[in-house]
N, CA, C and O of each residue as an XYZ file, in Angstrom:
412
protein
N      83.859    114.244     75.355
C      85.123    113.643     74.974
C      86.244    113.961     75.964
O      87.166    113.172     76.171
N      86.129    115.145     76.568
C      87.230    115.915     76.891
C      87.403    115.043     78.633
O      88.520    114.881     79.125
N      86.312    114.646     79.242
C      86.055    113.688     80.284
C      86.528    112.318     80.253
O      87.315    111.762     81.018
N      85.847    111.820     79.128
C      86.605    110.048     78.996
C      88.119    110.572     78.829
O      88.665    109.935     79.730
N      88.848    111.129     78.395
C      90.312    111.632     78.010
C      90.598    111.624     79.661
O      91.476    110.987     80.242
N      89.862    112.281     80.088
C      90.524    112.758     82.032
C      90.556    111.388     82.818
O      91.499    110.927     83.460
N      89.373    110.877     82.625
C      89.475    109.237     83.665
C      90.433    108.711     82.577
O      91.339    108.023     83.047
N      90.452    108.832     81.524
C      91.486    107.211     80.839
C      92.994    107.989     81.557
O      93.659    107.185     82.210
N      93.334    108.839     81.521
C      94.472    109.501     82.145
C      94.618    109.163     83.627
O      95.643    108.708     84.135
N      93.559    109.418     84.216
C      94.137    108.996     85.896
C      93.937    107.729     85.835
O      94.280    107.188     86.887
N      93.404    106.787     84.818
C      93.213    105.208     85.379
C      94.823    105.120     85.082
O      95.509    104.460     85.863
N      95.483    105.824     83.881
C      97.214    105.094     83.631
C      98.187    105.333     84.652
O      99.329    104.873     84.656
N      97.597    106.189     85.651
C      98.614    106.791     87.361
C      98.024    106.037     88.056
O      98.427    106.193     89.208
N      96.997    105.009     87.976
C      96.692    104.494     89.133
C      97.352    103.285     89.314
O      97.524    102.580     88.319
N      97.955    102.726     90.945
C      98.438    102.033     90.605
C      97.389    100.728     91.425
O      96.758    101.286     92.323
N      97.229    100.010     91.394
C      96.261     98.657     92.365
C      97.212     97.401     92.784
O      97.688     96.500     92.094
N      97.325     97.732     94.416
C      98.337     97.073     95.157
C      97.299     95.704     95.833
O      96.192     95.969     96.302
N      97.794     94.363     95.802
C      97.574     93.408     97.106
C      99.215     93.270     97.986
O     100.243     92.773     97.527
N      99.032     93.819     99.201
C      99.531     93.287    100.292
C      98.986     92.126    101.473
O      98.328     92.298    102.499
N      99.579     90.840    100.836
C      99.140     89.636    102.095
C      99.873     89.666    102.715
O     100.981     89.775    102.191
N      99.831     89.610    103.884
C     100.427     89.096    105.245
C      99.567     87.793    105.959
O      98.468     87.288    105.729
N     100.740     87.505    107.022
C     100.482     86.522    107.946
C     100.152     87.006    109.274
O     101.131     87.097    110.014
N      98.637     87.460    109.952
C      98.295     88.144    110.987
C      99.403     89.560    111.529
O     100.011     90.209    110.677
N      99.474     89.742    112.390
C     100.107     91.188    112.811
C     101.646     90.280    113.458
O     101.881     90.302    114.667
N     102.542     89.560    112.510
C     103.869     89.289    112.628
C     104.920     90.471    112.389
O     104.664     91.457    111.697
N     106.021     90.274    112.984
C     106.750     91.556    112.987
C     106.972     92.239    111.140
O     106.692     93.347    110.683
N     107.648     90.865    110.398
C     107.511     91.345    109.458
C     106.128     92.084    108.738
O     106.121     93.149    108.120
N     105.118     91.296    108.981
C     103.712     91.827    108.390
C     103.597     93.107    108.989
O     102.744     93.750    108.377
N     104.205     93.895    110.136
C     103.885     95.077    110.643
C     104.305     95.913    109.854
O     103.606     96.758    109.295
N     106.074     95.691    109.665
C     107.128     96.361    108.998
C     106.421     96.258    107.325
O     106.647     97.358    106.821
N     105.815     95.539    106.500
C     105.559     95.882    105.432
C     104.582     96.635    105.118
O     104.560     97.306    104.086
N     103.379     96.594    106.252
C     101.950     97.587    105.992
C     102.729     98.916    106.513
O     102.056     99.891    106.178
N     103.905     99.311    107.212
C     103.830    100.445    107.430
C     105.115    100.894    107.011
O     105.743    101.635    107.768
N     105.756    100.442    105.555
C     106.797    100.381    104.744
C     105.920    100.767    103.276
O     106.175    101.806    102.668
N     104.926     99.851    102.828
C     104.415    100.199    101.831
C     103.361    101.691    101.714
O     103.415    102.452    100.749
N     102.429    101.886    102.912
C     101.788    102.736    103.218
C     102.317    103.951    103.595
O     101.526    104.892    103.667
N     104.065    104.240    103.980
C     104.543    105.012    103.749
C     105.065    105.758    102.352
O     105.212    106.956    102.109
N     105.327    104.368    101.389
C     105.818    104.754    100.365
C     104.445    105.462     99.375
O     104.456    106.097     98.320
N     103.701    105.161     99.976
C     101.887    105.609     99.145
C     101.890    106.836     99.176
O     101.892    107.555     98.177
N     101.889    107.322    100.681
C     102.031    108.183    101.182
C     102.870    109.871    100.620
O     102.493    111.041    100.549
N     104.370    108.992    100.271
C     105.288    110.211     99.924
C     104.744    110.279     98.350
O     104.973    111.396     97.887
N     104.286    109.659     97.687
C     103.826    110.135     96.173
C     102.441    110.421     95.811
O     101.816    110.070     94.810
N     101.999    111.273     97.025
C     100.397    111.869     96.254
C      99.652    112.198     95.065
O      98.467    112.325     94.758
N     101.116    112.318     94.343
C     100.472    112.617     92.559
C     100.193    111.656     92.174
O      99.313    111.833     91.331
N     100.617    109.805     92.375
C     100.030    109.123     92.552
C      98.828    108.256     93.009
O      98.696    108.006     94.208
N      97.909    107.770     92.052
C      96.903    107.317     92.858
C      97.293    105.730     93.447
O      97.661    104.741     92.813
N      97.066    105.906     94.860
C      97.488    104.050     94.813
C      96.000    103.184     95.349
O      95.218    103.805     96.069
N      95.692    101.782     94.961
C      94.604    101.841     95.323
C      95.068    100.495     96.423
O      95.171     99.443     95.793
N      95.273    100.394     97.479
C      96.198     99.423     98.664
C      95.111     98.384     99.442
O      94.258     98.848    100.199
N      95.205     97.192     99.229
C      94.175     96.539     99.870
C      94.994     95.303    100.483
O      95.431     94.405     99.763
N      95.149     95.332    101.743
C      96.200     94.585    102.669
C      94.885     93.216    102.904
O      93.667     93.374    102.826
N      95.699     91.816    103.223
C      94.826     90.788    103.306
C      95.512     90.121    104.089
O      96.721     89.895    104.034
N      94.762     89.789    104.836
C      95.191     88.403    106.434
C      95.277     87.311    105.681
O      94.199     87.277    105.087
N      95.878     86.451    105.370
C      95.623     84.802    104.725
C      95.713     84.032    106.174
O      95.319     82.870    106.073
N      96.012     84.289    107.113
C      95.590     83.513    108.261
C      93.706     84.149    108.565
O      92.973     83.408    109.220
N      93.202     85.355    108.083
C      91.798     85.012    108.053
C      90.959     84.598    106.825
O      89.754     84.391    106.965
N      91.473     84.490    105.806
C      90.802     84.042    104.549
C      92.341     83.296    104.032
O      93.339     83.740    103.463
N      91.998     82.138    104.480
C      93.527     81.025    103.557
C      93.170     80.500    102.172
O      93.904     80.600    101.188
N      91.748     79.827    102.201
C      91.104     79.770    100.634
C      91.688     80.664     99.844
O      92.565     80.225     99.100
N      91.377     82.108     99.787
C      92.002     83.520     98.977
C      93.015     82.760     98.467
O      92.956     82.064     97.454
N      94.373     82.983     99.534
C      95.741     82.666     99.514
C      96.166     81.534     98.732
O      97.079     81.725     97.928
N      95.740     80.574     98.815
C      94.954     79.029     97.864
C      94.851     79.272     96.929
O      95.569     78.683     96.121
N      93.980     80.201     96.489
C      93.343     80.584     94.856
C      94.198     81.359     94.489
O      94.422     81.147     93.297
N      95.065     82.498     95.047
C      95.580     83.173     94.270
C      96.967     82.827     94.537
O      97.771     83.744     94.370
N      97.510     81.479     94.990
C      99.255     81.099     94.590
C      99.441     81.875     95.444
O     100.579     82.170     95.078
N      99.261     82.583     96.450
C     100.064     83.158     97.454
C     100.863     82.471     98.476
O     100.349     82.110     99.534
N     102.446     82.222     98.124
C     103.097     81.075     99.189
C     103.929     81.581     99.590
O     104.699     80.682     99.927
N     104.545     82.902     99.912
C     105.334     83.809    101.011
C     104.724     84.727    101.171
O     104.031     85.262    100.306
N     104.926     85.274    102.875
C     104.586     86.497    103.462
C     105.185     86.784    104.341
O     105.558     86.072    105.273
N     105.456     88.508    104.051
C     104.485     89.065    103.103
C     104.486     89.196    101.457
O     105.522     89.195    100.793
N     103.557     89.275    101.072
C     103.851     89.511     99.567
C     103.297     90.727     98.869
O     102.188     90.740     99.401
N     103.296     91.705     98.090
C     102.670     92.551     97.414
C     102.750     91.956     96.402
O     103.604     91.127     96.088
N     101.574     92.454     95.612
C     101.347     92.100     94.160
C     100.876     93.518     93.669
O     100.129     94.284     94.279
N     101.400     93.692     92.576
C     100.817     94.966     91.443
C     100.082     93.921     90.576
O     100.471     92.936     89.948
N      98.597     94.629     90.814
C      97.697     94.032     89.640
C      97.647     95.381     88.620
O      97.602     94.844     87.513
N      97.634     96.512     88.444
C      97.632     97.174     87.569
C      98.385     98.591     87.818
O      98.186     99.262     88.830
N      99.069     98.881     87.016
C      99.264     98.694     85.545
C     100.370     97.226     85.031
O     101.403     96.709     85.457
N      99.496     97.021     83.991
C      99.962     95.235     83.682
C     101.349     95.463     83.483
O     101.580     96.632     83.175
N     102.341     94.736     83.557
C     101.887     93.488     83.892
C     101.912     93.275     84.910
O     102.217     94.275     85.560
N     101.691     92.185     85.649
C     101.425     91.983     87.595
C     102.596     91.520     87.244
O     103.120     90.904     86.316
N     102.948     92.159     88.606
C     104.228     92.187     89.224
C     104.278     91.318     91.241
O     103.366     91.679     91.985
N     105.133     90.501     91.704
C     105.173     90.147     92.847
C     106.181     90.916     93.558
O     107.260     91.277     93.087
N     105.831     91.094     94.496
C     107.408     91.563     95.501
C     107.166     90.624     97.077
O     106.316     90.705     97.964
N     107.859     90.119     96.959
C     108.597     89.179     98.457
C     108.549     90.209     99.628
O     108.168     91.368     99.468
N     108.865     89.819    100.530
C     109.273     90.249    101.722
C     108.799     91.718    102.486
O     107.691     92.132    102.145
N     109.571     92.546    103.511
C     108.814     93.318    104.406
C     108.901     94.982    103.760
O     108.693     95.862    104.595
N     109.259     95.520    102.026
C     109.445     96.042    101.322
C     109.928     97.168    102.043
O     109.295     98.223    101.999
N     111.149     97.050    102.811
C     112.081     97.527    103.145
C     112.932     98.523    102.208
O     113.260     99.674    102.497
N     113.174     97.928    101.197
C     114.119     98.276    100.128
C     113.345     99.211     99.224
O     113.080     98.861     98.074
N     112.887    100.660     99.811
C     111.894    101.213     99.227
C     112.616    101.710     97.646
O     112.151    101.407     96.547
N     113.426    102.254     97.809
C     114.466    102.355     96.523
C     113.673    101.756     95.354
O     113.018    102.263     94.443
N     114.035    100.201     95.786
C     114.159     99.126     94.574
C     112.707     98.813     94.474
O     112.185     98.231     93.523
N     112.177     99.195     95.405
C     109.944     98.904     94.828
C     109.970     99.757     94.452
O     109.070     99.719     93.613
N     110.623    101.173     94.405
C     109.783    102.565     94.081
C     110.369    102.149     92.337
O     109.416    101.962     91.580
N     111.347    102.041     91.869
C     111.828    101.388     91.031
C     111.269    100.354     90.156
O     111.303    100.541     88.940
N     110.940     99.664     90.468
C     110.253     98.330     90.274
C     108.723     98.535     90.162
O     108.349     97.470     89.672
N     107.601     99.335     90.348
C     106.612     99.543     90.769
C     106.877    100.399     89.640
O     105.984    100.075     88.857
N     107.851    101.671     88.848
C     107.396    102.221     87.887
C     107.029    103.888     88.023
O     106.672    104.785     87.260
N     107.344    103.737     89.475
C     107.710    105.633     90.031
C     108.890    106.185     89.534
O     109.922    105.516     89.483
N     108.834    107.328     89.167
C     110.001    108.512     89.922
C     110.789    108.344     90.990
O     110.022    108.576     91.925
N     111.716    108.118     91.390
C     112.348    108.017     92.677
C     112.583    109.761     92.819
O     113.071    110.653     92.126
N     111.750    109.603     94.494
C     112.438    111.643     94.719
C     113.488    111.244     95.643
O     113.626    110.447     96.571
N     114.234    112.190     94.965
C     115.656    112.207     95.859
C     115.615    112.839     96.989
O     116.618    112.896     97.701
């Protein structure tokens, strides 16, 4: 019992990120190494980050309504959430995403 209790606990810290971009564009640079920083500063966090080219798989992008980039999506914890642009504004994702902001 005392096990299923431990995974159902780290599945509610985990968080499961899509970052699409448009090949290695300035913005697409600035958001993989904007978001992957912000991963970064909250280790007590689990994040699970899976970045996607839609200039190499556009079908994907097709199927999943993806029509700006870059875009992150929070698929879990529900509800999915979108965020626009080169997530600059770490503040307002760390915010928005459902962290602690460390001061």
């Amino acid at each position: 019992m005392a096990n299923s209790f431990q995974i159902d606990s780290e599945e509610r810290e985990k968080i499961v990120l899509q970052l699409y971009i448009t090949g290695m564009s300035d913005n697409s640079r600035r958001a993989i190494q904007n978001i992957t920083r912000l991963c970064d500063q909250y280790p007590e966090r689990r994040f699970d980050l899976e970045i996607i080219d839609i200039y190499k798989d556009p079908a994907l992008a097709e199927q999943r309504k993806i029509v700006f980039s870059p875009s992150l999506i929070r698929l879990f914890p529900l509800p999915r959430r979108t965020f626009i642009g080169d997530m600059s504004d770490t503040r307002q994702l760390v915010i928005a995403l459902g962290i602690n902001f460390k001061e």
